[in-house]
N, C-alpha and C positions, 0 to 999 in steps of 0.2 A: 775054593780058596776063601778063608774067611776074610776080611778089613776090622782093624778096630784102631778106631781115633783116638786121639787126646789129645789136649791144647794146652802148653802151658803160657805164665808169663814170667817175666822177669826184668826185672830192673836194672839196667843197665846205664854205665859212665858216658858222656860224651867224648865224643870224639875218640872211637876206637875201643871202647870199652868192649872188653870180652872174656868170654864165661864162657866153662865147660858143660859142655851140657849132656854129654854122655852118660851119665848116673839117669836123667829123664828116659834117654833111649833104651835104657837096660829096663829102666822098670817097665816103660809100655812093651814091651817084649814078653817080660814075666805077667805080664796083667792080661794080656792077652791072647797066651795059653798057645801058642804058635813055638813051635818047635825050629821050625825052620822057614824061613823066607827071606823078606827086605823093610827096613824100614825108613821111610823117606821122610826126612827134616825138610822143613818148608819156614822159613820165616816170614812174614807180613808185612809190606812197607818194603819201600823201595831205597832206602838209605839204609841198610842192614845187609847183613850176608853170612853165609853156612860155610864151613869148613872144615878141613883137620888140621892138627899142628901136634907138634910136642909141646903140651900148655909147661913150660915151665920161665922162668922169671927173666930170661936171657932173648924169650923169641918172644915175651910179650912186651919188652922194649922194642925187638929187631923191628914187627910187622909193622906198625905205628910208621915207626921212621922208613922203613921201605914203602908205604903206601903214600908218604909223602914224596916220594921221586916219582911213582908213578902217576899220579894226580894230585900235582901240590895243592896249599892253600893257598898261595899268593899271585896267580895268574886268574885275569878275568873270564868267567865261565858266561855262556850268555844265559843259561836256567838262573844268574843272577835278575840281569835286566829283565826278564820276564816275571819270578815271583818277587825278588827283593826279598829273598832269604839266606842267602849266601851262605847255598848250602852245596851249591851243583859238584865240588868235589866229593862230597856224600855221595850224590844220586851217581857219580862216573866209577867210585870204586867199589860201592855196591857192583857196578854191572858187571864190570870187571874180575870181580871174585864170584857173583854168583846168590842167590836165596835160598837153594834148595841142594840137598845132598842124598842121597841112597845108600845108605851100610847094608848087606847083607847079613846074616846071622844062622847058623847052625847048632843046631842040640839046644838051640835058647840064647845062645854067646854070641854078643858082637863079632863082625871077624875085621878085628885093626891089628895093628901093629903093636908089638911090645910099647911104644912110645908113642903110639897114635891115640888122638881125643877128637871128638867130634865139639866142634865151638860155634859160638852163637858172637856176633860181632854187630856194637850200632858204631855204625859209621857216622852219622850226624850231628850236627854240631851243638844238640842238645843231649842231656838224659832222657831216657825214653824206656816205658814199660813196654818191652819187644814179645809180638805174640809168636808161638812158633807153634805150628800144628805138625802131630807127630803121626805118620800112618805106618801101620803094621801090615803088611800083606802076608799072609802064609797060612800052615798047614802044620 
């Protein structure tokens, strides 16, 4: 079984900002000459996270506001008192949703859902150039 990497970056909003990133998954797929296997989304940084959704304009308000009931921003986090960045609802909904994903793919094709997108998400309370390393495993 072959591996073939790639790294992208991308610049992303704070506070929730998020991007489709499946157009990147399709071409390391096609670049890397694999018919069939897996490719696994890894993003870098611990205030970020990998996912699916329906990217469309109605669930890029919904997540936001749902990520705020599960890890708000106005309760004291102690990753406050420690760095004094007051960011530990980043680093808790990071963990909670996850850095890394695995699509498989056949005949070369993602295999999502009619209305499935793979997204890239900075959860932190800054902008931030988010790196995401893409691996191809297959055959």
């Amino acid at each position: 079984m072959a591996v073939y990497t790639k790294r992208i970056n991308i610049e992303m909003e704070a506070e929730t900002g998020i991007k489709d990133i499946t157009p990147y998954l399709a071409e390391a797929i096609s670049e890397s000459k694999a018919k069939n296997g897996i490719v696994v989304v890894f993003l870098v940084g611990s205030t970020g996270a990998v996912t699916t959704m329906e990217y469309e304009p109605g669930l890029l308000k919904d997540i936001p506001r749902a990520l705020e009931v599960i890890a708000p921003s106005d309760i004291p986090y102690e990753h406050h008192k420690t760095w004094g960045d007051h960011n530990g609802k980043s680093h808790v909904r990071s963990a909670f949703l996850g850095c890394s994903l695995s699509v498989p793919f056949i005949s070369g094709v993602l295999v999502l859902g009619t209305w499935q997108q793979v997204v890239a998400m900075n959860l932190d309370t800054q902008a931030r150039s988010r790196e995401i390393v893409l691996q191809v495993v297959g055959e």
